[in-house]
C-alpha positions in Angstrom: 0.0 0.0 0.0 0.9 3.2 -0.6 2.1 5.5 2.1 0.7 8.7 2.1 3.7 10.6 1.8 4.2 8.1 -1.5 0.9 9.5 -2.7 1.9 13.4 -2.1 5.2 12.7 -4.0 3.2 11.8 -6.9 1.1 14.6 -6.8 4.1 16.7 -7.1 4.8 15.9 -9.9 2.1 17.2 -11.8 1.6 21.1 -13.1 4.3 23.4 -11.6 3.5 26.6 -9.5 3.2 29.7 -11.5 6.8 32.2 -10.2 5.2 35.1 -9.5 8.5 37.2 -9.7 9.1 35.3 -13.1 5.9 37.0 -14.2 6.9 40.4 -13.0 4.3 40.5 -10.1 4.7 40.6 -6.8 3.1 38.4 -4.2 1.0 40.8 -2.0 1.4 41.0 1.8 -2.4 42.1 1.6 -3.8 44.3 4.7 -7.0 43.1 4.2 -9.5 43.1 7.1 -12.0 39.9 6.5 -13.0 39.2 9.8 -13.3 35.1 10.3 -14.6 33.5 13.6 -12.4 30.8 14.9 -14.7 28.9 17.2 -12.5 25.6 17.7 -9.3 27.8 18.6 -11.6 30.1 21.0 -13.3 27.0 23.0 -9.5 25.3 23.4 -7.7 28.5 24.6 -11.0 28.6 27.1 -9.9 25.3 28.2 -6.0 26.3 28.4 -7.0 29.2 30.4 -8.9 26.8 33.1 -6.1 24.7 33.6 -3.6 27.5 33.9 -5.9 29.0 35.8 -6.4 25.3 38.7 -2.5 25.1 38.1 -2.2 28.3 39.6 -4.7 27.6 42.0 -2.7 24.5 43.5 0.6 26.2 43.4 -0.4 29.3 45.6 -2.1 26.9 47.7 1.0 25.1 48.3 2.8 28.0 48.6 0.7 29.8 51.7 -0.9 26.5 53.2 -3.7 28.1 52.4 -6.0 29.3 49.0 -4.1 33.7 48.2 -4.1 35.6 45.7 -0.9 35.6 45.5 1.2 36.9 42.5 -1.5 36.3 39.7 -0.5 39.0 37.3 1.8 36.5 35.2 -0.2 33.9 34.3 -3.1 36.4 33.8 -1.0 38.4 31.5 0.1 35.8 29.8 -3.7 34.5 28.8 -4.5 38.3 27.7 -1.5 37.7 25.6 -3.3 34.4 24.1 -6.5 36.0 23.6 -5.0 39.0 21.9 -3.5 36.5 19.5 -6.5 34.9 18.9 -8.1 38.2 18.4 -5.7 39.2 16.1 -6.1 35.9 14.0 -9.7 36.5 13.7 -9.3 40.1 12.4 -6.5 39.1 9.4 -9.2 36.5 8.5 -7.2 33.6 7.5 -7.9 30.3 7.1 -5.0 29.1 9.6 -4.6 25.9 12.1 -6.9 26.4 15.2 -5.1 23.8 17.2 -1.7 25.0 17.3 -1.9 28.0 19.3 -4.0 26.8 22.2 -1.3 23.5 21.9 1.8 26.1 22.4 -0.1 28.4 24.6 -0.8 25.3 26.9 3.3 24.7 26.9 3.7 28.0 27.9 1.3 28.4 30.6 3.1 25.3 32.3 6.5 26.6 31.4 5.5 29.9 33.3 3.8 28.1 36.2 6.8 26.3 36.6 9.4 28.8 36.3 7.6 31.0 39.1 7.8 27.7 41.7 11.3 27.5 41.4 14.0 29.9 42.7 13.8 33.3 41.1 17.3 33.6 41.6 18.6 31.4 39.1 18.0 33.9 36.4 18.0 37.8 36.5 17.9 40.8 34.8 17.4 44.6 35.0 15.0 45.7 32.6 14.4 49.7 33.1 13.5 50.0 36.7 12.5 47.0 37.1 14.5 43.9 38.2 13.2 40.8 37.1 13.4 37.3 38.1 13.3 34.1 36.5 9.5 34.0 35.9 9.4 37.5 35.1 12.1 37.1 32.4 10.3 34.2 31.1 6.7 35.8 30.6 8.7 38.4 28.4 10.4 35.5 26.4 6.9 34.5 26.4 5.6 37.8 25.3 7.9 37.9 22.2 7.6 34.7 21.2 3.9 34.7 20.7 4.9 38.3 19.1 6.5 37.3 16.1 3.9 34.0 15.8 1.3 36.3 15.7 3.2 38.5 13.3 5.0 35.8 10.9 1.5 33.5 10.7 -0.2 36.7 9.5 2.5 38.4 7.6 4.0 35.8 5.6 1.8 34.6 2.2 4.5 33.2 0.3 7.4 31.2 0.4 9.6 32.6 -2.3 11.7 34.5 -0.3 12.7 31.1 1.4 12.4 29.1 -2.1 14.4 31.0 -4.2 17.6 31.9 -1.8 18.4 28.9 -0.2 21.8 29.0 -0.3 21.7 32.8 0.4 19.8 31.6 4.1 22.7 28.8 4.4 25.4 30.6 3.6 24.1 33.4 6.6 23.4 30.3 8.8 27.0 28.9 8.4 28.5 32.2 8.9 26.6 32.9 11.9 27.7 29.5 13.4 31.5 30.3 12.4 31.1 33.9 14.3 29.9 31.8 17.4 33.4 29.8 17.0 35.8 32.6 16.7 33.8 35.1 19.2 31.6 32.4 21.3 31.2 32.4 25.1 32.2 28.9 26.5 29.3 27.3 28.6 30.0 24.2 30.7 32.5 23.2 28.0 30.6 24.0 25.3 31.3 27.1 22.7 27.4 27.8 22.2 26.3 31.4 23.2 27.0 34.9 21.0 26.8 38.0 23.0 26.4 41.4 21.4 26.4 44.0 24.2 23.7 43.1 27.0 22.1 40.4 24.9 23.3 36.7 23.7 21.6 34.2 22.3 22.5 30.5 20.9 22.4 30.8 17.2 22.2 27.2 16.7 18.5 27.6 17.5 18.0 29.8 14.6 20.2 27.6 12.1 17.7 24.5 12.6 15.5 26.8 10.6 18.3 28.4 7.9 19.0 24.5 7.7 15.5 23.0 6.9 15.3 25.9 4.4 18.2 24.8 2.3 17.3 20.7 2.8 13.9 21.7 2.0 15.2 23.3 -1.5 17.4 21.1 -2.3 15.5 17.8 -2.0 12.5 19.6 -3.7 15.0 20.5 -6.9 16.4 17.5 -7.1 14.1 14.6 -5.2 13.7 12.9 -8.9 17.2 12.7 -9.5 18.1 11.7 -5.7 15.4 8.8 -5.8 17.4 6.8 -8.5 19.7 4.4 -6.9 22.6 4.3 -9.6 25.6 4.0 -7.3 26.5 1.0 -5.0 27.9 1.6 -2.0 28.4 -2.3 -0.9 24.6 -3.5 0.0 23.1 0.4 0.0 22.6 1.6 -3.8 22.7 5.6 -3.5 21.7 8.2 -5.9 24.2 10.0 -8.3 27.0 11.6 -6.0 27.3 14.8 -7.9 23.3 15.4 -6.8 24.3 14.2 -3.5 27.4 15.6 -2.7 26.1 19.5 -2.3 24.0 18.7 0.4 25.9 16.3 2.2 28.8 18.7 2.3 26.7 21.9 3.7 25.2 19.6 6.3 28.8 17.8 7.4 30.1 21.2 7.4 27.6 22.6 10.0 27.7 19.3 11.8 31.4 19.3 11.7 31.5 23.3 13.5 28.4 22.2 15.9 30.9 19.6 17.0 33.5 21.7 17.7 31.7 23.6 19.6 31.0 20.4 21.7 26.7 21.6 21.0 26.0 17.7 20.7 22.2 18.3 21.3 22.4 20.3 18.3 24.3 18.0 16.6 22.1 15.1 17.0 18.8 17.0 16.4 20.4 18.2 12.8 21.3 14.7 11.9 17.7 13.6 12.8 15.9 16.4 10.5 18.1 15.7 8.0 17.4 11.7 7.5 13.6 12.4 8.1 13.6 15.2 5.3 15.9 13.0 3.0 13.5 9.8 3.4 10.5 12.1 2.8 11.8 13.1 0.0 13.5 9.9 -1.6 10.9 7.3 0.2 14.0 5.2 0.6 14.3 3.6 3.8 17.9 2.7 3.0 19.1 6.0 3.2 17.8 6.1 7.3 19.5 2.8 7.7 23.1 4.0 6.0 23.0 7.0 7.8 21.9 5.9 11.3 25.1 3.0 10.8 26.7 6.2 9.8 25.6 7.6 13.2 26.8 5.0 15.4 30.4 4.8 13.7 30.8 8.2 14.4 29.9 8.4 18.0 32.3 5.7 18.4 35.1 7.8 16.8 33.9 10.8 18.8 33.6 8.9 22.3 37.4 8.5 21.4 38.3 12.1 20.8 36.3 14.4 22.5 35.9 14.3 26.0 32.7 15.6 26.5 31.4 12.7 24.5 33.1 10.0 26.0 31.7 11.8 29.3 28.2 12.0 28.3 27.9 8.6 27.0 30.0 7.1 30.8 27.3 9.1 32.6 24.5 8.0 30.5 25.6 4.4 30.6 26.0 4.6 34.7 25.2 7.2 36.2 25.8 6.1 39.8 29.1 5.8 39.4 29.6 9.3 39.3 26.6 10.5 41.8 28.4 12.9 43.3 29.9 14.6 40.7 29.5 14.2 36.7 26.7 12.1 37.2 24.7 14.2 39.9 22.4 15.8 37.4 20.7 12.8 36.1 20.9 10.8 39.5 18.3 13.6 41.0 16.2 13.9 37.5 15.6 9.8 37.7 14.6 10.7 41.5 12.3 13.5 40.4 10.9 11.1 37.9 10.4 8.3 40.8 8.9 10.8 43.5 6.5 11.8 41.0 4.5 8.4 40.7 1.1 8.6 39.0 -0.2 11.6 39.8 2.6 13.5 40.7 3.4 15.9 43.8 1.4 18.6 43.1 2.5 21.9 41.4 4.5 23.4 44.5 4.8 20.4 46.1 7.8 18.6 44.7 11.7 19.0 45.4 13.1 20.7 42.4 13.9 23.8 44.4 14.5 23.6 48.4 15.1 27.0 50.6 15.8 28.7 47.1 18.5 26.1 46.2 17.8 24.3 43.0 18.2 20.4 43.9 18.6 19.6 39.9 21.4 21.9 38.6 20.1 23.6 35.6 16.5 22.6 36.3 15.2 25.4 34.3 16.5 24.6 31.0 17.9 20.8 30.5 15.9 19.3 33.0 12.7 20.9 33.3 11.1 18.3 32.0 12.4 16.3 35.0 11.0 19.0 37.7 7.5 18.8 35.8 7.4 14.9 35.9 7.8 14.8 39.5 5.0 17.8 40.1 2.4 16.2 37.6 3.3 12.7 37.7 3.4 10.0 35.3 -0.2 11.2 33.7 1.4 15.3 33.9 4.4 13.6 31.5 2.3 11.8 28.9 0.2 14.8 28.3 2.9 16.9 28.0 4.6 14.3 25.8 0.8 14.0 23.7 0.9 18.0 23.4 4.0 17.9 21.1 2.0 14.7 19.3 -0.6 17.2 18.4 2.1 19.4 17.1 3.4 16.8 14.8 0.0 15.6 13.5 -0.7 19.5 13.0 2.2 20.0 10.8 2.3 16.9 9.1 -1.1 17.4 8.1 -0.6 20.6 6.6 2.6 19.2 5.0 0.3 16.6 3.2 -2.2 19.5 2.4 0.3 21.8 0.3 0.1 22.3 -3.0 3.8 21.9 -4.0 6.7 20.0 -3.0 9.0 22.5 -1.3 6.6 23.9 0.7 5.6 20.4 1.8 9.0 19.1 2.7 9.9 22.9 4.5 6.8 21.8 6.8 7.7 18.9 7.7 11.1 20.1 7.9 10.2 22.8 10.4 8.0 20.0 12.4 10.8 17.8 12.9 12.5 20.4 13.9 10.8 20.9 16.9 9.4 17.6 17.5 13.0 15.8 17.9 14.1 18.5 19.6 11.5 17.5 22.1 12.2 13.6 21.9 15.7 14.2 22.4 15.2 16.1 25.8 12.6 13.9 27.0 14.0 11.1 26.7 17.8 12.5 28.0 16.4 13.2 31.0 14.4 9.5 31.4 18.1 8.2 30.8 16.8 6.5 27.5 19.5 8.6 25.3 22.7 10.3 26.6 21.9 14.1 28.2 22.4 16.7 25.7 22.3 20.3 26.2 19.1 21.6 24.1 16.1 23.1 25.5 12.4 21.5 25.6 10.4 23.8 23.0 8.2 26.4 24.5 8.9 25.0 28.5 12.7 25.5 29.1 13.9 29.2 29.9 15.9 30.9 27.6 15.0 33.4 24.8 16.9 32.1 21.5 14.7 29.0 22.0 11.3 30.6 22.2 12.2 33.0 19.6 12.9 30.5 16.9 10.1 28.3 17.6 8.0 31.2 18.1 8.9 31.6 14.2 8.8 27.4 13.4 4.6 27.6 14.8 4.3 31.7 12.6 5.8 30.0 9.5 3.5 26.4 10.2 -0.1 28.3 10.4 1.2 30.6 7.9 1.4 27.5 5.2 -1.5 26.2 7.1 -3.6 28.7 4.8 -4.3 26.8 1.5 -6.7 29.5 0.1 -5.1 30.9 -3.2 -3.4 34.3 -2.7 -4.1 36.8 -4.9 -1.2 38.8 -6.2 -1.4 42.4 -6.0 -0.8 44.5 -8.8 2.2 46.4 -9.0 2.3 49.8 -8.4 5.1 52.6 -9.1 7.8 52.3 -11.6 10.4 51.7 -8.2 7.9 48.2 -7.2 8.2 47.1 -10.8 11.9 47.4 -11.2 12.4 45.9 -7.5 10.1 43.2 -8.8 12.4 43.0 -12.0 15.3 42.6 -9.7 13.7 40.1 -7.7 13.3 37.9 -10.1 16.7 38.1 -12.2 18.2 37.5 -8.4 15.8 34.4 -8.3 16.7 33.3 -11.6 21.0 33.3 -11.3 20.7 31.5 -8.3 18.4 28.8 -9.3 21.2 28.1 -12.2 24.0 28.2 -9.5 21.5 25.4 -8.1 
């Protein structure tokens, strides 16, 4: 039987999508107000706001001993921040996912529940005259994210300006990643943060999307060519090299400076996207097979030279021989998870953070999945683990829903992203996969996470919309030569392609 990704392939290859810079017009960004109710997306965020709402509840009750009002203004923020979303959604009118938003606000609300039971010391910030803790900083984090959602999912109409300049977007990711090597602040061994005055940020987090870009191009230029199997490589017959080779060598080569910079989570979410794009694409489960054997040789090569592999892989094999010191992270997060049983603690109730001391180092980022486990239990864990389900079915379905190949690969591209990301996490801190230092999308603290996936969810309900844009007509002679320009730019790098 055919798979239904076997059946979009072959829909892809029937009339190609008009360029609508080849035809010297330009896709319109149009400010249309069509007002569109979105029922569905109302009633969930009703329900999100309930159980934010009894989350909060328990946690201030835990807190005093007693039912207070105490410090509500965050999480009540935070849903006006939802509900101006939604608002926002229903005035640009579009015909967009109306699960996704109540799915990441949900993640939210639990990451900002959580980061406002542990100590507000471990993160800090003066922002005009205010000094803000950990939650605090996190509700803004919050706050932008859902920002440029909001303002991506409504903005964005067409996906030229990712189609057309793929290697324009990976040659600014690479370069990016290259500045983080030469200029990078070193982290618990790892060479992973860019600072530029009062800010930094972890540009890895933007290069998962630079990188699905360019894979997403590629394999949609060239998926015909790469599905042949002319080249033997002993039991693995592979496509013609010359078609392979470009791809491979851009993805080794950010793989290769990840590395370096000893960002393994990073590393390993890359590889992932890029098999599940490239058997997408090919519908060849030999390529998955060769390059997870691929895998495995080269963690054995790497547990060999680089120490922080070999000590990632000790502690992840045993743990408690290093309780007290490597191994003290993960020795706690398999306690959290065993405290927890069923039902869990209760929010406020658990041990992630005792008289202000955190008892998992770096609970708020790499093992707040851990610290929510033991609140919310084993049931807490599966829905959190079903919420990023519903993420995947979202974009998968609108993958299978789009009306060409690139934008059905940069979908599922952009899905993976954030879906593996999660797996990997998840399952680092159950002890089922060495630790690696990535966030958990949408729950861990930290702003270069939120941001990017902020834009992964913006660009996923913006492709969501499979009503047919209208392009607007050109206006002055300056729009008509930009347009011209446009599209003699779109045309010299598709031959360099």
């Amino acid at each position: 039987m055919r798979s239904r990704w076997a059946r979009c392939a072959s829909a892809w290859s029937g009339p190609a999508v008009a360029d609508p810079l080849a035809s010297g017009v330009r896709p319109g960004l149009r400010p249309r107000l069509r007002p569109r109710l979105r029922p569905r997306e109302l009633g969930l965020l009703a329900l999100v706001g309930l159980a934010l709402l009894v989350g909060w509840v328990s946690l201030a009750s835990q807190r005093a001993g007693r039912l207070t009002l105490a410090d509500p203004d965050l999480i009540l923020g935070y849903l006006l921040l939802l509900l101006l979303a939604h608002a926002l959604f229903v005035l640009a009118g579009r015909a967009i996912d109306e699960i996704l938003l109540p799915t990441v606000g949900l993640l939210g609300g639990l990451s900002l529940l959580f980061m406002a039971r542990l100590p507000q010391d471990l993160a800090g910030q003066t922002v005009g005259p205010f000094q803000l803790g950990l939650a605090g900083l996190q509700f803004l984090w919050l706050a932008l994210s859902l920002a440029l959602l909001v303002l991506v999912a409504v903005v964005v109409r067409s996906d030229t300006w990712l189609r057309y300049y793929k290697y324009t977007w990976a040659a600014a990711g690479l370069a990016l990643l290259l500045l983080v090597f030469a200029f990078g602040e070193d982290t618990n061994g790892a060479r992973l943060f860019l600072r530029l005055g009062p800010l930094s940020g972890q540009p890895s987090e933007l290069l998962k999307i630079i990188l699905v870009v360019f894979l997403a191009g590629y394999l949609a230029d060239n998926r015909t060519l790469l599905a042949q199997a002319s080249t033997r490589l002993g039991p693995f017959r592979l496509p013609p090299l010359p078609y392979l080779l470009p791809m491979g060598a851009l993805w080794g080569l950010a793989l290769a400076i990840v590395i370096f910079q000893r960002d393994l989570g990073a590393a390993l979410l890359f590889f992932g996207v890029f098999l599940a794009l490239l058997y997408i694409a090919t519908q060849r489960a030999a390529y998955v097979i060769l390059g997870a054997l691929l895998f495995v040789a080269g963690s054995a090569v790497l547990y060999h030279l680089v120490p922080t592999v070999q000590t990632r892989i000790d502690i992840w094999i045993d743990p408690w021989a290093t309780a007290q010191s490597t191994g003290y992270q993960i020795v706690r997060a398999l306690y959290a998870f065993g405290r927890g049983g069923i039902l869990g603690t209760g929010l406020g109730a658990g041990l992630p953070g005792v008289a202000g001391v955190a008892a998992i180092p770096a609970i708020q980022t790499d093992f707040v999945f851990a610290g929510l486990a033991e609140e919310l239990g084993l049931a807490g864990a599966l829905a959190i683990l079903l919420l990023y389900l519903v993420i995947a079915e979202r974009g998968l379905r609108i993958a299978a829903a789009a009306r060409d190949e690139f934008r059905a690969l940069l979908v599922a591209g952009l899905t993976f992203s954030m879906t593996i990301q999660a797996a990997i996490i998840m399952a680092g801190n159950a002890k089922l996969v060495p630790l690696t230092g990535i966030t958990l999308p949408f729950v861990s603290y930290g702003g270069s996470s939120l941001v990017a996936n902020g834009i992964i969810v913006g660009l996923l309900l913006a492709f969501s919309d499979h009503e047919p844009v209208v392009p607007a007509p050109l206006g002055s002679r300056r729009d008509r030569a930009v347009a011209r320009a446009r599209a003699a730019a779109g045309r010299v790098e598709r031959a360099i392609s």
